[in-house]
Legacy VTK file of the C-alpha trace (Angstrom):
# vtk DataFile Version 3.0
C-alpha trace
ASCII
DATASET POLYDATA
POINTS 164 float
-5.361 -7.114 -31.186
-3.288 -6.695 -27.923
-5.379 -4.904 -25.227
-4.098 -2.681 -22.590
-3.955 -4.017 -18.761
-6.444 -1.712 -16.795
-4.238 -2.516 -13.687
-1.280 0.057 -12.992
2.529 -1.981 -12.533
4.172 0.231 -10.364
7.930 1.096 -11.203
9.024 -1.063 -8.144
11.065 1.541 -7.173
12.063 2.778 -3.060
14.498 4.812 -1.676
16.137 4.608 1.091
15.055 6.815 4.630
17.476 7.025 7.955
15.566 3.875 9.402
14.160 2.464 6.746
12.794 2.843 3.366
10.154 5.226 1.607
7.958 3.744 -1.259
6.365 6.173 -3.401
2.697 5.250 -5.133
4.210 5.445 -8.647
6.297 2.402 -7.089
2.897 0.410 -6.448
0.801 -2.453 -8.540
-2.686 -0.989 -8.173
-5.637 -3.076 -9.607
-8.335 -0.855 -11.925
-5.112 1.948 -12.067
-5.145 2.254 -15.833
-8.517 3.427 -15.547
-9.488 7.121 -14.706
-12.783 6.121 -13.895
-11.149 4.785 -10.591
-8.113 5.796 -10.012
-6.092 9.115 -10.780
-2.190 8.014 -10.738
0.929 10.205 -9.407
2.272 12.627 -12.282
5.318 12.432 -10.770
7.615 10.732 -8.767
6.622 11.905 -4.895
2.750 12.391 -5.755
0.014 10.709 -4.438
-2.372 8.328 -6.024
-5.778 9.153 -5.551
-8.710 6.878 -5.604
-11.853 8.356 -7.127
-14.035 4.942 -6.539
-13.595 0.955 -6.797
-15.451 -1.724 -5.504
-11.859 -3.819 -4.936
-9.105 -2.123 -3.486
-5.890 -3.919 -4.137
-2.923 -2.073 -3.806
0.556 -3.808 -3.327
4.362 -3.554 -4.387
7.524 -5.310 -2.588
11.108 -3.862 -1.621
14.068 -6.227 -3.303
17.567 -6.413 -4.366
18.818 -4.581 -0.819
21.043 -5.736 1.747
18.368 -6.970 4.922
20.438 -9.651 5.817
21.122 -7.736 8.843
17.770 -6.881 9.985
15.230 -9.293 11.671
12.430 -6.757 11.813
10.770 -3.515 10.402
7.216 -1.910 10.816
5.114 -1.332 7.437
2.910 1.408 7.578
0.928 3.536 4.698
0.812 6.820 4.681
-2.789 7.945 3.658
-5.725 10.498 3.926
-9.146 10.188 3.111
-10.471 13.722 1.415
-13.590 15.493 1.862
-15.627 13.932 -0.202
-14.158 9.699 1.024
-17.255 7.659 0.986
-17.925 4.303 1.681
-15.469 3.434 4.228
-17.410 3.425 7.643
-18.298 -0.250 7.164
-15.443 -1.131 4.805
-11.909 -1.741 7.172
-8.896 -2.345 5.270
-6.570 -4.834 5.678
-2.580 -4.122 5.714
-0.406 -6.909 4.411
3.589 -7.310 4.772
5.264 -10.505 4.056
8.610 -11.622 4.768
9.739 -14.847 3.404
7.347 -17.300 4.849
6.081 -14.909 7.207
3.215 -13.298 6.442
1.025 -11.037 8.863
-2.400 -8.967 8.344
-3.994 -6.336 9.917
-7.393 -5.038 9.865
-7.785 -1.133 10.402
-10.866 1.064 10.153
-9.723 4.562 7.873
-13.058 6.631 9.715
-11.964 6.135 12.974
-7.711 6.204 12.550
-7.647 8.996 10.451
-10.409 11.598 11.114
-9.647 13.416 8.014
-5.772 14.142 8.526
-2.960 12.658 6.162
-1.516 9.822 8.742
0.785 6.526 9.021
-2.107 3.623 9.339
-1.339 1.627 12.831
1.345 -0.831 11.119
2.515 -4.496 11.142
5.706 -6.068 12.267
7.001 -8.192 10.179
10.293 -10.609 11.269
12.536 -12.231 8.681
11.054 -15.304 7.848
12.875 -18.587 6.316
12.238 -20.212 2.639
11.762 -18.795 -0.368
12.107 -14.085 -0.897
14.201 -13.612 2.080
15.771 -10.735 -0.345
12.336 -9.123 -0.513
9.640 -7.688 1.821
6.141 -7.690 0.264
3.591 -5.468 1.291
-0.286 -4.353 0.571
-3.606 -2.365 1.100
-6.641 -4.695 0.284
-10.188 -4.312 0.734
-11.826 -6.737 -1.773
-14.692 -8.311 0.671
-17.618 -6.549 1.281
-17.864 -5.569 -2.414
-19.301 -1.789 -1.713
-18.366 0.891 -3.884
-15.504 2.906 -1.742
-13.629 6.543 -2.722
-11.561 9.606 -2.026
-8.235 7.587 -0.488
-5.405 9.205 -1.440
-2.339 6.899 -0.726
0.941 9.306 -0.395
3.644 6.708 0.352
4.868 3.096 2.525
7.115 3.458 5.099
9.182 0.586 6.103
11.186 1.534 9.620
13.822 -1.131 10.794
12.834 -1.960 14.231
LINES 1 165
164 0 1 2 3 4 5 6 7 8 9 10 11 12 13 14 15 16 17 18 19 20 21 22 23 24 25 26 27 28 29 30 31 32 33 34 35 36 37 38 39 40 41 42 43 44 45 46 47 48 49 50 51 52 53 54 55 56 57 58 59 60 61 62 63 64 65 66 67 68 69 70 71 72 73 74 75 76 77 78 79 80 81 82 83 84 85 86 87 88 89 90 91 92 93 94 95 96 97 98 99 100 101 102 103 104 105 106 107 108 109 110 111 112 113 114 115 116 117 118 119 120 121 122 123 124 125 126 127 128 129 130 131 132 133 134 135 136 137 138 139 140 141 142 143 144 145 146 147 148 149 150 151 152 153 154 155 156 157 158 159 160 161 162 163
């Protein structure tokens, strides 16, 4: 018997902004998202996904199939807000991810400090074009998988990739 995946695949799909792009969470892989326990996914396209508690945040998802030959450089940034009720996160930074061919770059950010309960762009990475392998695609993530405490009331509303 054929089991469901607990982890949400994202509909891959972006649109795009007057400098960039705009990536929507029902556009996102999110780990534990097939599970209410954890996670309550967007209804529709432009909705948020909120995250009611998980012990591994791992949220990613990748723009593709666009003409970037032309640009060397954008900024990634999420747009999130932690809720009233966000626990867990005053010793538990997250970690932005873009990656750009072989270029990769991280970025650790603390939510209780950056956001102070407003709905905000996290500080974002830079990413240049990189050579090899996915030069048609920038990657990008949200991970905080390391200190293994429970964590809750993120609400992810969208990625914002602006060309530099």
């Amino acid at each position: 018997m054929a089991s469901k995946s607990l982890h949400y695949q994202g509909n891959h799909t972006f649109s795009k902004t007057e400098k960039g792009y705009i990536i929507y969470p029902k556009a996102l892989n999110i780990v534990w998202g097939h599970d209410q326990r954890f996670w309550k996914l967007p209804k529709y396209e432009k909705d948020g996904a909120e995250l009611i508690q998980v012990n591994w945040l791992e949220v990613t998802g990748c723009i593709d199939n666009i003409n970037i030959a032309k640009k060397t450089s954008y900024d990634v940034g999420f747009t999130v807000s932690l809720m009233t009720d966000a626990f867990g996160w005053s010793d538990s930074p997250v970690y932005l991810m873009a990656k750009w061919g072989d270029n990769t770059q991280w970025r650790k950010v603390n939510l209780t400090t950056e956001i102070n309960g407003k709905k905000m762009i996290s500080k974002t990475i830079t990413i240049t074009k990189g050579k090899g392998n996915n030069t048609d695609k920038i990657y990008f993530g949200l991970y905080e998988v390391w200190n293994k405490k429970w964590k809750g009331g993120l609400k992810i509303h969208s990625i914002n990739l602006t060309e530099i």
